[in-house]
N, C-alpha and C positions, 0 to 999 in steps of 0.2 A: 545765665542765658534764659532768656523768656521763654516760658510754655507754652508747649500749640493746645489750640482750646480745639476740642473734638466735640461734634455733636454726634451721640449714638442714636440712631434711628432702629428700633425696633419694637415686636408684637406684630400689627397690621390685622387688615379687614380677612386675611386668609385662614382655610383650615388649618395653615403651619401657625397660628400667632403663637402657640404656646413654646414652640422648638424654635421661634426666634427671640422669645423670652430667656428662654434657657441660653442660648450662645452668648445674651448680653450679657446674664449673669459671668459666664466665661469671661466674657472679654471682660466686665467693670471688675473682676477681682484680679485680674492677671496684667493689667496695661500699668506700664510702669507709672506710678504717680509724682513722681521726679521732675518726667520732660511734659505728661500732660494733665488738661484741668478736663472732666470730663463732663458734657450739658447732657445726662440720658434725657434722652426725649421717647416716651410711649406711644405709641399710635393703638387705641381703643381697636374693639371689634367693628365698631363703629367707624372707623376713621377720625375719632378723632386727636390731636395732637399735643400731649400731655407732660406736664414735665412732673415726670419720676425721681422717688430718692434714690440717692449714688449707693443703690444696698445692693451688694453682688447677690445674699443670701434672701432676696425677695424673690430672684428672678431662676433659682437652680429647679433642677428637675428633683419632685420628691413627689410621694404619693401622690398629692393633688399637681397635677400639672401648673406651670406657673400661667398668670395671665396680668395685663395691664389695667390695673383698675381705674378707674375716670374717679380722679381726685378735685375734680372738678377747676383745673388747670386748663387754660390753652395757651398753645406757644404759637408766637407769628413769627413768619420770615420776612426777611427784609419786600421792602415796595421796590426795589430795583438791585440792579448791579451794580449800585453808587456806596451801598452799604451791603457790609456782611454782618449787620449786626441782629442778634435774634431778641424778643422782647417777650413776655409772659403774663397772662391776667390771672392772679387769683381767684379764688372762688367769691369773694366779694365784689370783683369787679374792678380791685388794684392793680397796674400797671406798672413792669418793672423790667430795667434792659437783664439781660440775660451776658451783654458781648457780644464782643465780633469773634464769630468761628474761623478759623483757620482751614476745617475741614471736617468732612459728612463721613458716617461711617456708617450707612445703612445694612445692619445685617438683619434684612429683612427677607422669608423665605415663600416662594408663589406668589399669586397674584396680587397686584396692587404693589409691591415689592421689591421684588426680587423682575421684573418682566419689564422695568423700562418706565414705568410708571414714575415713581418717586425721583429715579435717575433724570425725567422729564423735569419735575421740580427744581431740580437742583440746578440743572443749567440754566433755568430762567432766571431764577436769580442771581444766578456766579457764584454759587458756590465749590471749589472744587471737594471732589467726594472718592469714597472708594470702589472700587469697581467696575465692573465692566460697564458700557456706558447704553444710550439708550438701545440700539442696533443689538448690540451683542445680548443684551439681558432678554429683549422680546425674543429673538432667536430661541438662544439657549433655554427658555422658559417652556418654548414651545418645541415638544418631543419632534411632531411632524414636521417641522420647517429646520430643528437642529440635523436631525436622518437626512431630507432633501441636499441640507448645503454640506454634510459629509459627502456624503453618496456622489456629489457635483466634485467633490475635490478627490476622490477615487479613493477615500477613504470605507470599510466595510462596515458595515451595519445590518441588523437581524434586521429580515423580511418585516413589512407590515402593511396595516391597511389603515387606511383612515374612516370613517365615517363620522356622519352629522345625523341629529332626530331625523331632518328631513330623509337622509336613507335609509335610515333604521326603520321609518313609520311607513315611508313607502314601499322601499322595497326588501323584507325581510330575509326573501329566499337568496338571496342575490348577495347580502353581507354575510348569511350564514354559510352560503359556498363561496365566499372570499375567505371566512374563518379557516373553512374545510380544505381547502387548498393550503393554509400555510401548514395546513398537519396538527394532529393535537399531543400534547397541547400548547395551548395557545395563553399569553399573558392580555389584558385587556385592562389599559390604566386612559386615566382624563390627557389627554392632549399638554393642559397646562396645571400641572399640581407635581407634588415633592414629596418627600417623603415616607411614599411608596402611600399615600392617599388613597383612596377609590382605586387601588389596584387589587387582583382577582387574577389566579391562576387559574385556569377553566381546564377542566382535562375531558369533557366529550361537550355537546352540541347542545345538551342538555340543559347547561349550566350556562349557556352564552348569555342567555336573554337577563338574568338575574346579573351574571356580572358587567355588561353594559347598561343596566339602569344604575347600579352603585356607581358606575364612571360618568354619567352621564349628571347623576347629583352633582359635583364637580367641577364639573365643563361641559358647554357646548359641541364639541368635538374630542373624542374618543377614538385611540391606535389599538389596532388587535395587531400581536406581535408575537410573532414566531416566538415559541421557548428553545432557547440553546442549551445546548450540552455542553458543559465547560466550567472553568474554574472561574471564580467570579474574582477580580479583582483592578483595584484604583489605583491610581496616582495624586497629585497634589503639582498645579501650575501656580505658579506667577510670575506675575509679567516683566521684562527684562528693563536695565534701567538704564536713562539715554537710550530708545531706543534701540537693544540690546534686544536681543532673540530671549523667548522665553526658554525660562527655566522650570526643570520636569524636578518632585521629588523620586527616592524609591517607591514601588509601590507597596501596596498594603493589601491583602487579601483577604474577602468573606467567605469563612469556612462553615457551610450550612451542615447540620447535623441530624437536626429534629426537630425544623419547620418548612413548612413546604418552600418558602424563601426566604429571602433580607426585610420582612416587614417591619411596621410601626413600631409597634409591640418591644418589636427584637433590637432594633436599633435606638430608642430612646429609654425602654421600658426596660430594661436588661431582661427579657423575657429570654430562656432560658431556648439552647438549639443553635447558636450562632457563636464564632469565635471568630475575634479580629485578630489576625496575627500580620505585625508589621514588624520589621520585613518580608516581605514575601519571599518563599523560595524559588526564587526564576535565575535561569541562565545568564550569565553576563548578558547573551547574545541578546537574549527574551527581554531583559529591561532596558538593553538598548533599543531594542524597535518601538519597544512600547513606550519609552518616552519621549521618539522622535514623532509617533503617533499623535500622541497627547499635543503633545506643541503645533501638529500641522490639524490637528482641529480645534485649542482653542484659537490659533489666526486663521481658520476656515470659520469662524461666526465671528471676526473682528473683536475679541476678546481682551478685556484687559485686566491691572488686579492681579486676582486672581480667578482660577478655577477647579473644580475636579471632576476629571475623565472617568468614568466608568467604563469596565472591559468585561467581555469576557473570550477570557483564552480554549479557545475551541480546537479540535483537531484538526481546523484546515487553518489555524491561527487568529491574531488577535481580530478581533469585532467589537467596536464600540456602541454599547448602549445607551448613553448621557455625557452630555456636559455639562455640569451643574457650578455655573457662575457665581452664586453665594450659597456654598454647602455647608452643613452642618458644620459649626464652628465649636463647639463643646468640646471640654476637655476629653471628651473618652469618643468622640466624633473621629473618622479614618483622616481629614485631610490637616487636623495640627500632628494627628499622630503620624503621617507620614514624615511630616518635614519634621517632628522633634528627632526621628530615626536618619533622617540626613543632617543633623547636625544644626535643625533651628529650631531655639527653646520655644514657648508658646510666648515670652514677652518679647523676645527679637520679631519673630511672627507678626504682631501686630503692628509694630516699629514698622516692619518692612514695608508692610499694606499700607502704613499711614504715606509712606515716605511715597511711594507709587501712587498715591491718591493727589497728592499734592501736587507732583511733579505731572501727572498725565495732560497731556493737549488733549481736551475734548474738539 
């Protein structure tokens, strides 16, 4: 049987390039080599589009973070929908087909990426690809307009506020008693970024203005967000095939011990204070709703693929903090460890995504 040829798309212009370096390292050591031939494709800090060696061990998390180096490669996509075939210049200025892709696997994380951007590329050209498509990823990408279109489908979500420099510079008193109303404290992260980027727990009034400039490096638009009380934990979506209603995994719970949250640090850096324990211990009743949740907001942002829901379980019940369309894909990341805890290894996992990627009607 012929192999599907996979172009992996990862790195990008984003603060994540390094944690979407790392998931390719994931995914190039663990996809079966059997059914596929794999094109890793780099994209620079730079933007530019590079073809990388098939080394799982370039791209892992160790001391130095991983990054895409400009090997002085660039890779072109086809000039239409007539071909899927991708071609490559060397650094002399050599000219070489690459093949025709079968399918895009961009595990790329924030902007430029993961928000609708690249998913734009790919439909121009015809290529089908994985994941959620452009609608779903700008959404999802974006905190305030993901909250809005929960919020609209009677879905719960932690209070928050938006603002832009323009209000910040205009009127200060006026954000600061928007802060002061949701109660402190207060979270305060970029509108459009991941992995807990430019976010800042602020706990008095004091500390606002410092942690809206760090958000504000970021993104143009910055959420001040109620901080909940409650157990912090996720699920793992993908999307159903023919068709099919999605499918929730168990979930997986962040058990904070000895950092003020789920940060960078803690989540890539195994920075000590944080334990992932999957499965969670929830009620039958408790992971039924929450993964009837999960499913009725990733088809509240037009979702596909996959995704993962972030909760937290409060005393008046669950409340959804994110939907995070392409999550952290790493072996020791919550959403392969959720579904390996439902009975799918990390190489059926990627199968599945491919298989969804292929099959999806944009």
């Amino acid at each position: 049987m012929a192999k599907t040829t996979v172009a992996l798309l990862f790195g990008g212009r984003s603060s994540e390039h390094s944690i979407s370096c790392a998931t390719a390292g994931g995914v190039l050591e663990a996809i079966d080599r059997e059914k596929y031939d794999v094109i890793p494709i780099g994209i620079t800090r730079e933007g530019a589009f590079t073809l990388q060696p098939d080394d799982a061990s370039l791209f892992q998390l160790k001391t130095e973070l991983p990054v895409v180096v400009d090997n002085g490669t660039r890779v072109q996509w086809p000039t239409s929908t007539l071909s899927r075939e991708l071609t490559v210049t060397d650094a002399t200025g050599a000219v070489s087909s690459l093949g025709e892709v079968d399918v895009a696997f961009p595990i790329l994380h924030g902007p430029f990426g993961e928000d609708g951007t690249v998913q734009g590329l790919l439909e121009l050209v015809g290529i089908p690809y994985v994941g959620a498509g452009i609608l779903a990823s700008a959404a999802g990408m974006d905190k305030h307009f993901t909250k809005s279109l929960l919020q609209h489908s009677g879905i719960a979500v932690a209070p928050w506020k938006t603002i832009t420099p323009r209000d910040w510079e205009g009127d200060r008193e006026a954000v600061e008693a928007a802060a002061d109303a949701l109660g402190w404290p207060v979270f305060v992260k970029p509108a459009r970024a991941g992995s807990s980027v430019g976010v800042t727990r602020v706990t008095s009034p004091e500390g606002l203005a410092d942690a809206i400039a760090i958000a504000f490096a970021e993104d143009s638009r910055v959420l001040i967000e109620q901080a909940l009380v409650g157990r912090e934990v996720e699920c793992g979506v993908l999307g159903g095939r023919d068709g099919q209603a999605p499918r929730v995994s168990v979930a997986g719970e962040i058990v904070v011990s000895g950092r003020e949250f789920y940060d960078f640090e803690a989540k890539y850096l195994d920075a000590p204070g944080i334990d992932l324990v999957c499965p969670a211990a929830l009620s039958a009743d408790e992971l039924a709703e929450m993964q009837d949740l999960a499913a009725r907001a990733f088809d509240a942002i037009g979702g596909a693929g996959l995704a993962r829901v972030d909760f937290f379980l409060t005393a008046d019940g669950f409340v959804i903090n994110e939907v995070n369309t392409m999550p952290g894909f790493t072996p020791i990341s919550m959403f392969p460890k959720c579904w390996m805890a439902s009975g799918l290894s990390y190489p059926e996992l990627i199968d599945e995504l491919i298989i969804l990627g292929r099959e999806t009607v944009r």
